[in-house]
C-alpha positions as CSV (number, residue, x, y, z in Angstrom):
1,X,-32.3,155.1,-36.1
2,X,-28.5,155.6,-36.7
3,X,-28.8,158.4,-38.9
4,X,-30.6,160.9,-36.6
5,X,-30.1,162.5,-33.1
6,X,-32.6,163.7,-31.7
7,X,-32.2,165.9,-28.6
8,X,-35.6,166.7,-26.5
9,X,-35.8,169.5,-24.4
10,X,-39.5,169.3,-23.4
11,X,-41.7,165.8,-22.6
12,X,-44.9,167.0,-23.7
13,X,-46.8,163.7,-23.2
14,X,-47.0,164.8,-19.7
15,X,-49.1,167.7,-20.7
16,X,-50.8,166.9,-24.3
17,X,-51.0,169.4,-26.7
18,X,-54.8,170.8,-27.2
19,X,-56.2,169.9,-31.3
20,X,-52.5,171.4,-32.1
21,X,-51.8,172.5,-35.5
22,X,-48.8,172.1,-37.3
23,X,-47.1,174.8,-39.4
24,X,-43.7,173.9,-41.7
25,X,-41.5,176.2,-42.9
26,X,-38.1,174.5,-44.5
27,X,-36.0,176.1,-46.7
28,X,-36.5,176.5,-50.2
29,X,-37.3,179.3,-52.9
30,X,-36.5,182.6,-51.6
31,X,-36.8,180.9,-48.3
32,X,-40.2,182.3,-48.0
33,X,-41.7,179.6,-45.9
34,X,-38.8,179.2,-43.6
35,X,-39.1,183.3,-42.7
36,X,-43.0,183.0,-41.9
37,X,-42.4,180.1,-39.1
38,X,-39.1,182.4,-38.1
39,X,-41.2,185.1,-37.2
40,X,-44.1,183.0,-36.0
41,X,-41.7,181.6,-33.6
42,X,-40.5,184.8,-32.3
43,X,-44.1,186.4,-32.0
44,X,-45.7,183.3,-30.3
45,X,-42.8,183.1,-28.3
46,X,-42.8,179.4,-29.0
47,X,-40.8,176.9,-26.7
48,X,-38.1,174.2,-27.9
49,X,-39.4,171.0,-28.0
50,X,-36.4,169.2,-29.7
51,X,-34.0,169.1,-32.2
52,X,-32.9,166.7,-35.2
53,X,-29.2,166.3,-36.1
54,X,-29.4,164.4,-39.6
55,X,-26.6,162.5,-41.6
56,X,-27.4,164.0,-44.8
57,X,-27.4,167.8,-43.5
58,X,-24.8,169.8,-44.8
59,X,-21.8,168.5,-44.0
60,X,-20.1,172.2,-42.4
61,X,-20.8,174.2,-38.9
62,X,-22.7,177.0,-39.0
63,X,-21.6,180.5,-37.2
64,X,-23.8,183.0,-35.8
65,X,-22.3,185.5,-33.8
66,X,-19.2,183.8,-32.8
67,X,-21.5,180.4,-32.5
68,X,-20.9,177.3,-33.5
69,X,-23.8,175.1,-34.2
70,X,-24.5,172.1,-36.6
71,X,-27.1,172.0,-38.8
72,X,-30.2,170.9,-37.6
73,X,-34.4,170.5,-37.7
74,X,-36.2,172.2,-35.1
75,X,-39.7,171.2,-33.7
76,X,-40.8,173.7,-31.1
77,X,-44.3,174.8,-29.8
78,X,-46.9,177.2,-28.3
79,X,-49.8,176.3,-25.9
80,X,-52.4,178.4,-26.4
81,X,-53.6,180.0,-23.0
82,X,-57.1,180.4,-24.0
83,X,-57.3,176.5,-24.7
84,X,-58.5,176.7,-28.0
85,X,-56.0,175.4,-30.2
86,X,-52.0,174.6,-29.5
87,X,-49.4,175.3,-32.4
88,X,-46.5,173.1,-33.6
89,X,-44.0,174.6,-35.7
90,X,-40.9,173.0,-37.7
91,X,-38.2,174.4,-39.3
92,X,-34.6,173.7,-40.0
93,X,-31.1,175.3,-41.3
94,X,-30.9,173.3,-44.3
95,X,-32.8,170.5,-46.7
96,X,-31.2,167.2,-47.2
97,X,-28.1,166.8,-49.2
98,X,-29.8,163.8,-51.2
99,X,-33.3,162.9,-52.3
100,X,-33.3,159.7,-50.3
101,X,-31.8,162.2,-47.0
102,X,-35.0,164.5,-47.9
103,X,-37.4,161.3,-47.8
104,X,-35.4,160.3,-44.6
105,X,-35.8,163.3,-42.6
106,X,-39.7,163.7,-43.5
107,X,-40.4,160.8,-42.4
108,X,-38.9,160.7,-39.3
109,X,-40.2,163.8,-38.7
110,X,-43.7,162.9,-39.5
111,X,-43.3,159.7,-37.1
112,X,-42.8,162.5,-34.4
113,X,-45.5,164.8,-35.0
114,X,-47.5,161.8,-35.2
115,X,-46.4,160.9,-31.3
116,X,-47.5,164.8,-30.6
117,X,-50.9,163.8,-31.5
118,X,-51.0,166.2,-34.5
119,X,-54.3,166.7,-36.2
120,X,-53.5,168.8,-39.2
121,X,-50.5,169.9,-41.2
122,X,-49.8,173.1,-43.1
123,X,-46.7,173.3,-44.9
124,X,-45.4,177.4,-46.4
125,X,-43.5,177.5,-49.9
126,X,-43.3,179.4,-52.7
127,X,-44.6,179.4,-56.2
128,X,-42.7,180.9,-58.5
129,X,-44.1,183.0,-62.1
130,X,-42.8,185.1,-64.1
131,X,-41.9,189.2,-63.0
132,X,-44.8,191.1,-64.9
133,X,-47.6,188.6,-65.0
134,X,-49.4,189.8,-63.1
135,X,-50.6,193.8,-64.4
136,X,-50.8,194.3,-60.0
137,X,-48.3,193.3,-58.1
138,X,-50.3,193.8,-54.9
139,X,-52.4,191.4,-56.8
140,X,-50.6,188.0,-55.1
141,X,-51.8,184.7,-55.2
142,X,-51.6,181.8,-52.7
143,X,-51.6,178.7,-54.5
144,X,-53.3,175.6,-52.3
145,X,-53.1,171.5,-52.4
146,X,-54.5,169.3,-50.2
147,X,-54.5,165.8,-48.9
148,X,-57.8,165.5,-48.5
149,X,-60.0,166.9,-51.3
150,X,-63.3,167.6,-49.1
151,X,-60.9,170.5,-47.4
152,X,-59.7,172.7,-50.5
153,X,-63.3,174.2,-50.6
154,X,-62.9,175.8,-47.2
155,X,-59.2,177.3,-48.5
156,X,-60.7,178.6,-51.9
157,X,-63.8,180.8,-49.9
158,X,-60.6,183.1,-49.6
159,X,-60.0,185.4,-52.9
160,X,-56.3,185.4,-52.5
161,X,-56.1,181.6,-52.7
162,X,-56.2,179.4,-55.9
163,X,-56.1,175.6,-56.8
164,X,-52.7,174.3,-57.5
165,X,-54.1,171.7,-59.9
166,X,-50.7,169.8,-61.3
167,X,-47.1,170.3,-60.3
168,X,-44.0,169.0,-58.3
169,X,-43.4,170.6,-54.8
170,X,-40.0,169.5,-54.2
171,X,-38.5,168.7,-50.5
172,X,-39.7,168.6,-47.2
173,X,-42.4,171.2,-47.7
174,X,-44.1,168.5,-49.9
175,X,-43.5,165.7,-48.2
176,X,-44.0,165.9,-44.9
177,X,-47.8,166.6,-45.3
178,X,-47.8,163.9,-47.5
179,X,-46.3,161.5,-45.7
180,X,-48.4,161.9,-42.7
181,X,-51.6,161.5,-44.9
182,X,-50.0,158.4,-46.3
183,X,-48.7,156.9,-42.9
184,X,-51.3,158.4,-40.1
185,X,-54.0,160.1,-42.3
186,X,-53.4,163.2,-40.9
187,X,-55.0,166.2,-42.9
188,X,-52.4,168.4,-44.7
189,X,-52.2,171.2,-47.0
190,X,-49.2,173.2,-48.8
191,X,-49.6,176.9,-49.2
192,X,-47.2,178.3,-52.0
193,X,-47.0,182.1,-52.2
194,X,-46.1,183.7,-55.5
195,X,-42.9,185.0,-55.8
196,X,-40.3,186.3,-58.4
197,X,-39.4,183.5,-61.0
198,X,-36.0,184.7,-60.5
199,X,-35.6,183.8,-57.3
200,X,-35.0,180.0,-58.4
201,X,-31.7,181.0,-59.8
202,X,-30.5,183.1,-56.9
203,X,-30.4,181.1,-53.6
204,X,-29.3,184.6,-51.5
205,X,-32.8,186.1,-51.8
206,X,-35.2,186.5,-49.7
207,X,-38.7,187.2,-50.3
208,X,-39.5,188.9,-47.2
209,X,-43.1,190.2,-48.7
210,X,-43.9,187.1,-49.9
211,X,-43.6,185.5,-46.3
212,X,-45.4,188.4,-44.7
213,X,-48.2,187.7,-46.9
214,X,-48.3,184.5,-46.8
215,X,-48.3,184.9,-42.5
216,X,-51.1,187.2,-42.8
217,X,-53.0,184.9,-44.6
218,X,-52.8,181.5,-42.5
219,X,-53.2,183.8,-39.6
220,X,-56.5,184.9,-40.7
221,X,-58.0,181.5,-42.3
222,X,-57.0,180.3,-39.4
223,X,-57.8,182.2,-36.6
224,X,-54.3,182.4,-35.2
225,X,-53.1,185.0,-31.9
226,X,-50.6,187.5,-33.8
227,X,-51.0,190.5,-35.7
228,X,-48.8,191.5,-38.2
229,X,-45.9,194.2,-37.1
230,X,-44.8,194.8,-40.4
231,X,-45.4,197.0,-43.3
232,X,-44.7,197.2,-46.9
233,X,-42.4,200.1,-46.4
234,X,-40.6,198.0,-43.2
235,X,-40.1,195.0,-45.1
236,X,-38.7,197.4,-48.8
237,X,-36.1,198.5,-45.4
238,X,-35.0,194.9,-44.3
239,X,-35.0,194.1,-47.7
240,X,-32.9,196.4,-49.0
241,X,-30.3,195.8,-45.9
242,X,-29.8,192.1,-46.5
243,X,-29.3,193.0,-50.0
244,X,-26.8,195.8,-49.0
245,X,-24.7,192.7,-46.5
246,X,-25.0,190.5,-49.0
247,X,-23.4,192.5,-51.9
248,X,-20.7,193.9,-49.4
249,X,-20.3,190.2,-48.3
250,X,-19.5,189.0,-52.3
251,X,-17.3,192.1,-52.1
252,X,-15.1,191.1,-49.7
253,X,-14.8,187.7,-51.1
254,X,-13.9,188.7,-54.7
255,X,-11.2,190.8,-53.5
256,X,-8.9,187.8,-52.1
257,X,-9.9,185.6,-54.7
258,X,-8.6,184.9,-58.1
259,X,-11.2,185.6,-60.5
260,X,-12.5,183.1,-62.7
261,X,-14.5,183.4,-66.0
262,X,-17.5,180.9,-66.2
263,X,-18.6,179.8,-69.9
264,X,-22.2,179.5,-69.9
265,X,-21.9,175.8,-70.8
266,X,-19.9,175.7,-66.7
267,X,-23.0,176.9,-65.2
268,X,-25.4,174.5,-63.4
269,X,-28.7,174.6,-61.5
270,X,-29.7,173.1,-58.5
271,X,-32.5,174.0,-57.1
């Protein structure tokens, strides 16, 4: 296809992957899905198996450390050494520019994990309510939807987790599980954790506790080889220091730039 590149770093049909499941993590509210298959990647120590240079990214280089880079989707993965179960995970820098580039990407993506011989797809998000509704807020809820409905009972045996009974779940957290019902009847599911509604209307934050929970969880249900190096009072910490760059960041940049008042009827929302 003329709008993608891919580049493979690994032929894995030489060595099939073992009932591998698939874990998504794009970008999106507070970015909490995205940071869960971060750190997965980093504690699994998982392996490249290709990239996917898209069209419809961003149209803009990214930096990192000195770096250039374009934007991208990764697919990379983790063979189990015990044999019981392999791990696919996929992630990238940026969603689509357009609906129809989202739709694009998802599918293509899809056709691939398809090739992989993927059995079952769970995709991270968030879910966002309303700051103070719930009394706890170590009370969190992880809201579930599947693609098969036989498979929802084995989510909700789980406390924590909760039927997500009508709703939109916009981008290539939604889709991609979908798709790969609709195409290959692959089982998927979409785990959204709850996070500040705010956080729609600011696209620098992070919900760094809201991933971590959300990790802890799938990691648990099922059965998965980490254990969780991080505590509420170390995730308040990184928190508070991407906070701190972030404001010192907007600092910088409001101090060599004319300053413009915004009427409230200039403001938009794009989420």
């Amino acid at each position: 296809m003329q709008n993608f590149r891919l580049i493979q770093f690994e032929k894995l049909e030489e060595d099939p992957l073992n009932n591998p499941l698939c874990i998504v993590g794009m970008p999106g509210i507070a970015d909490i899905g995205k940071f869960a298959v971060d750190q997965l990647i980093g504690v699994l120590k998982a392996k490249k198996y290709c990239d996917i240079i898209f069209n419809d990214y961003p149209a803009g280089a990214i930096v990192e450390n000195s770096i250039l880079s374009t934007p991208k989707a990764e697919i990379l993965y983790y063979k189990d050494p015990k044999s019981i179960r392999d791990i696919v995970l996929v992630r990238a820098d940026a969603q689509a520019m357009s609906p129809r580039g989202i739709y694009e990407i998802s599918d293509y993506i899809t056709s691939i994990l398809y090739n992989l011989g993927i059995k079952k797809i769970v995709s991270l998000g968030a879910y966002p309510i309303q700051k103070g509704e719930r009394e706890d807020s170590c009370d969190k809820k992880v809201f579930v939807s599947t693609t098969h409905q036989d498979r929802i009972e084995k989510f909700l045996k789980n406390p924590e987790m909760e039927k997500l009974n009508k709703g939109v779940i916009i981008g290539s957290n939604g889709l991609i599980p979908t798709l790969a019902k609709a195409r290959f009847n692959i089982e998927g599911a979409v785990l959204l954790a709850e996070t500040d509604k705010s956080a729609v209307l600011n696209d620098n934050f992070t919900d760094l506790e809201a991933s971590i929970y959300l990790l802890d969880l799938i990691g648990k249900h099922f059965h998965l080889p980490i254990e969780s190096s991080f505590n509420r009072k170390e995730v308040g910490k990184i928190s508070k220091s991407l906070e701190d760059k972030r404001k010192k960041l907007e600092e910088q940049l409001e101090s060599v730039q004319p300053h413009l008042e915004i009427g409230d009827n200039d403001k938009s929302l794009y989420i």
